[in-house]
MARLOTOR-543378 format. One record per residue (C-alpha): residue number from 1; x, z, y. Coordinates in steps of 0.2 Angstrom, whole numbers, plus 2048, in hexadecimal, padded with zeros to 3 digits. Each point is the difference from the previous one (the first is absolute). Example, Ala and Ser with C-alpha at 12.3 -4.5 7.8 and 13.67 -1.06 7.14 Angstrom:
<pts>
    i   xx   zz   yy
    1  83E  827  7EA
    2  806  7FD  811
</pts>
This chain:
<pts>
    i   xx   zz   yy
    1  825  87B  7AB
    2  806  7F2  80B
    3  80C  7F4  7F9
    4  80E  7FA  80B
    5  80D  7F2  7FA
    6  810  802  803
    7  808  801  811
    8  7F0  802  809
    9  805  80C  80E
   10  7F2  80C  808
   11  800  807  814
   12  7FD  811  806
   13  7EF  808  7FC
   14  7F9  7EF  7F7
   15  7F2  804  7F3
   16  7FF  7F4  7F3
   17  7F1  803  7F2
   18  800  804  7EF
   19  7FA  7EE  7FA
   20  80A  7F5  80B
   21  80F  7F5  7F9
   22  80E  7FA  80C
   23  80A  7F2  7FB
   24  813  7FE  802
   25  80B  803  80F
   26  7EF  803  80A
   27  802  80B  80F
   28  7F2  80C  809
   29  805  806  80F
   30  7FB  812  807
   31  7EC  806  801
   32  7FB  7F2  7F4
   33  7F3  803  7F5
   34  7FE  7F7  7F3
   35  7EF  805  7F3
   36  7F3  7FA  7F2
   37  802  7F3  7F7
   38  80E  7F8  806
   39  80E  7F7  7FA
   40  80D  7F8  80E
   41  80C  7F2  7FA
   42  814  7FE  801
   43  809  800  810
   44  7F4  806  80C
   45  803  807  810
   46  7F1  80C  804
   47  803  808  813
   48  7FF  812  807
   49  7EB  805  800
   50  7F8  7F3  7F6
   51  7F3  805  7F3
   52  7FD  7F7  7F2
   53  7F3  800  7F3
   54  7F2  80E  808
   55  7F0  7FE  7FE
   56  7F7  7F2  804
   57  7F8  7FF  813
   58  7EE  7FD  7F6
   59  7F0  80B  801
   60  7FA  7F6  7EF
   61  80F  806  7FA
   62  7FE  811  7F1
   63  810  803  7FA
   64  802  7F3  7F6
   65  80F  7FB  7F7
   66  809  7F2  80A
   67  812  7FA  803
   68  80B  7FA  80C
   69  80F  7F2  7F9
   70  80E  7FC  80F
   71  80D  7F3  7F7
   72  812  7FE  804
   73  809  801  811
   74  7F6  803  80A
   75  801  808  811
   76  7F4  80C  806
   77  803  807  810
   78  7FB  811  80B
   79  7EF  806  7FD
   80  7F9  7F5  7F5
   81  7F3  801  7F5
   82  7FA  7F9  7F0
   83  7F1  805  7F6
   84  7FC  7FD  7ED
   85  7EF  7F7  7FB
   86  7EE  808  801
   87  7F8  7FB  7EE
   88  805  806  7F1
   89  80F  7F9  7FA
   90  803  7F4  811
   91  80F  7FE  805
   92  809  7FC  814
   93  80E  7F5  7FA
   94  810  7FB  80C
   95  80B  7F4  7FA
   96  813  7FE  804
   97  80A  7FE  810
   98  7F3  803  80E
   99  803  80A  811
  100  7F4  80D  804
  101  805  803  811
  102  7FB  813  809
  103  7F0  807  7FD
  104  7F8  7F0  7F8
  105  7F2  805  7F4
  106  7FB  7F7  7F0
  107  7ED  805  7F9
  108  7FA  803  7EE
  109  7FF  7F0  7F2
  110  809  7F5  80E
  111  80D  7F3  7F7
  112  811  7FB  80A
  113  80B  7F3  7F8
  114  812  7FD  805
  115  80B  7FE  80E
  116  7F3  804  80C
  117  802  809  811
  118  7F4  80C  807
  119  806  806  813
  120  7FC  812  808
  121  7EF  807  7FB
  122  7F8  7F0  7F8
  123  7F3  807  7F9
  124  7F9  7F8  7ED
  125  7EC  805  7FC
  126  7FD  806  7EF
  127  800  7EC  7F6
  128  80A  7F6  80A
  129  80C  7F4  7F9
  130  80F  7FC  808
  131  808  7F2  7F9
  132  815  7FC  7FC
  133  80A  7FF  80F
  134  7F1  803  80C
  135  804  808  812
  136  7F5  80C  806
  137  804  804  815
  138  7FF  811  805
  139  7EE  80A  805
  140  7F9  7F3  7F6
  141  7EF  806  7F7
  142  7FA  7F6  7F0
  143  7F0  803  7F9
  144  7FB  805  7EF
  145  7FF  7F3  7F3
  146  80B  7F1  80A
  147  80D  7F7  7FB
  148  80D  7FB  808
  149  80A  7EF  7F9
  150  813  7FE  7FD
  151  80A  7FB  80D
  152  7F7  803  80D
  153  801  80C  811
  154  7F5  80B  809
  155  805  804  813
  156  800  811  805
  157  7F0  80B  805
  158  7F3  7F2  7F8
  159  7EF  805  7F7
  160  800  7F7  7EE
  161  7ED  7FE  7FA
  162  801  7F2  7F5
  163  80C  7F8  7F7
  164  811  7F9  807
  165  804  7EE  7F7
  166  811  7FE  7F9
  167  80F  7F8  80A
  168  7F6  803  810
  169  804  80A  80F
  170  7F3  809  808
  171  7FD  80F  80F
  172  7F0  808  809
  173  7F3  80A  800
  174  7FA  7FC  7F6
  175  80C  7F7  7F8
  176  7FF  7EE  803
  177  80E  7EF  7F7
  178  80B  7F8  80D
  179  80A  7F5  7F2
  180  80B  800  7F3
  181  80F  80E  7FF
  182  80D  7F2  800
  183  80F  809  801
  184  7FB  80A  7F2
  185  7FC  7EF  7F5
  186  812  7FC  803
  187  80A  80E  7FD
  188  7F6  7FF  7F0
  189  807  7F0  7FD
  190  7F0  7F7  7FF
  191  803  7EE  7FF
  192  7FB  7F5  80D
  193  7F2  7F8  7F8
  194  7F7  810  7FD
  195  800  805  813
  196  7FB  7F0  806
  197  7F1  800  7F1
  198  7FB  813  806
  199  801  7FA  813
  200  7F2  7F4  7FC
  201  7F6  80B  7F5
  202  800  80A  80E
  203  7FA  7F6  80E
  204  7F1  7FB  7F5
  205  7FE  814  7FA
  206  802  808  80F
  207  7FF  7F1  80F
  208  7F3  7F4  7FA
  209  7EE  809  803
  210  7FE  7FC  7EE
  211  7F7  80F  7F6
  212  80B  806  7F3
  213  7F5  7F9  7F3
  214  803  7EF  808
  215  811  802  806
  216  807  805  7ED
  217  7F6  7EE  7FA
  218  809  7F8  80E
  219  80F  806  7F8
  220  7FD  7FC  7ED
  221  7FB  7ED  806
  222  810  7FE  80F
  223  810  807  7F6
  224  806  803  7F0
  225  805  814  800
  226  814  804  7FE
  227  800  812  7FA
  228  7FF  80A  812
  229  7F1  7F5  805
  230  7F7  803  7EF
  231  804  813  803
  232  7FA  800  80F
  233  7F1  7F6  7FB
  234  7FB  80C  7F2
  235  801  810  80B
  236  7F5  7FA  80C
  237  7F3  7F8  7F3
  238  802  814  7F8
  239  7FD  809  811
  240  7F5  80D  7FF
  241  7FF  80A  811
  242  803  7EE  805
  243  80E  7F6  80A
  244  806  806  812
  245  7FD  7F2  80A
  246  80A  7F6  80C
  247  805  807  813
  248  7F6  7F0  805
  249  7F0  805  7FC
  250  7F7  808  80A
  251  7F2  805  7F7
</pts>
C-alpha cells in the first residue's frame, strides 16, 4: 500500500502505486500517475498529467527491480515524466529544489543534483548527470551518459554530445562554450578571485588551440587552483564522453 505523509493532498483521478512513499505537504495535482519504486520527498509540487516512475524507456530493460528517488521541493510541472533505473537495484535520483518545467523528460539511472532548472521539454538520456544549480534551456536534448557541471547554462534547442565544463555557458547544435555564466558565478557569491582564476583557465581550456591534455599541464604549471578552478579542473581531467568544445573552433 502507498505511504503518504501527512498533509499530502491528491488531485482528481491521480493513481498513485502501491509501493510509493510521498513525503510531507507534497502535492500531486489531477491525472498524475505516480508508480514502482518510488519515493518523492517533502514539499513537492507535482503538476496536473506528469507520470512518475513507469517503466523504463529501455529495450535491455526485463522487469527488473529499480527505483526512482525525487528529494525535497521540488517542482515538477505538466506532463512530465520521470523514469526509475534499468539494472537491478539502480536507481534515478532527483535531489532538492529543481524546476521541471512542462513536459521535460528525465531517463533511467540519470543523477540531478540541486537547485537546477530544466526548461520546457529538456529532455535527459538515460546517464546523464546534471550537476547543482545547472540550467538546462528549453528543447535542449542531452545525450546518454553526459555530464553537465554546476553552474552552468545551456541555451534553448541545443544538441549536447559531450560534456558541458563547469561555470561555462554554452548553445548550438551541437552544443558549442561561448564563456563563462558570469552572472550565475555572482549571484553565487563567488568571490572575485575565483572568476578572474576561471576566466583564465578558460581562455587556455577552450581559447588557446591547446589539446586538453596540454591545456590541463598549462594549467597545473601557470596558476595555483582556488576551489572552483580545481573543480573545474578535475571534471575535465574525468570526462569521459569528453569536453564540448569552444564556439571558436571550428573543427
Amino acid at each position: 500500500m502507498a505511504k503518504l505523509g501527512e498533509g499530502v493532498a491528491v488531485g482528481h483521478q491521480a493513481i498513485i502505486g502501491d509501493n510509493v512513499v510521498i513525503g510531507a505537504g507534497t502535492k500531486i495535482g489531477a491525472f498524475c500517475v505516480i508508480e514502482g519504486n518510488t519515493t518523492i520527498g517533502k514539499n513537492c509540487e507535482i503538476f496536473t498529467g506528469a507520470v512518475l516512475g513507469s517503466r523504463p524507456q529501455d529495450l535491455k530493460y526485463k522487469g527488473e527491480k529499480s527505483y526512482l528517488e525525487v528529494g525535497d521541493s521540488n517542482i515538477i510541472r505538466e506532463y512530465c515524466t520521470f523514469n526509475p533505473g534499468t539494472g537491478e537495484g539502480s536507481k534515478t535520483i532527483v535531489g532538492n529544489g529543481n524546476l521541471f518545467m512542462a513536459y521535460s523528460h528525465v531517463a533511467h539511472d540519470c543523477r540531478v543534483g540541486n537547485n537546477c532548472v530544466i526548461a520546457n521539454s529538456g529532455t535527459l538520456a538515460g546517464h546523464v548527470t546534471i550537476e547543482d544549480k545547472a540550467v538546462i534551456g528549453g528543447l535542449v536534448a542531452i545525450h546518454q551518459f553526459v555530464r553537465v557541471g554546476k553552474l552552468s547554462i545551456i541555451g534553448g534547442c541545443s544538441k549536447v554530445v559531450q560534456d558541458i565544463p563547469p561555470f561555462s555557458t554554452c548553445d548550438g547544435h551541437p552544443a558549442r562554450i561561448f564563456g563563462l555564466n558570469l552572472i550565475g558565478l555572482r549571484r553565487t557569491n563567488i568571490p572575485k578571485d575565483s572568476i578572474h582564476q576561471l576566466n583564465h583557465a578558460y581562455k587556455i581550456l577552450f581559447s588557446s588551440g591547446f589539446t586538453v591534455k596540454h591545456a590541463l599541464e598549462q594549467l597545473e604549471k601557470e596558476i595555483t587552483a582556488l576551489e572552483e578552478t580545481a573543480y573545474l579542473i578535475n571534471f575535465v581531467r574525468g570526462s569521459e564522453r569528453g569536453v564540448t568544445r569552444s564556439c571558436r573552433d571550428k573543427k
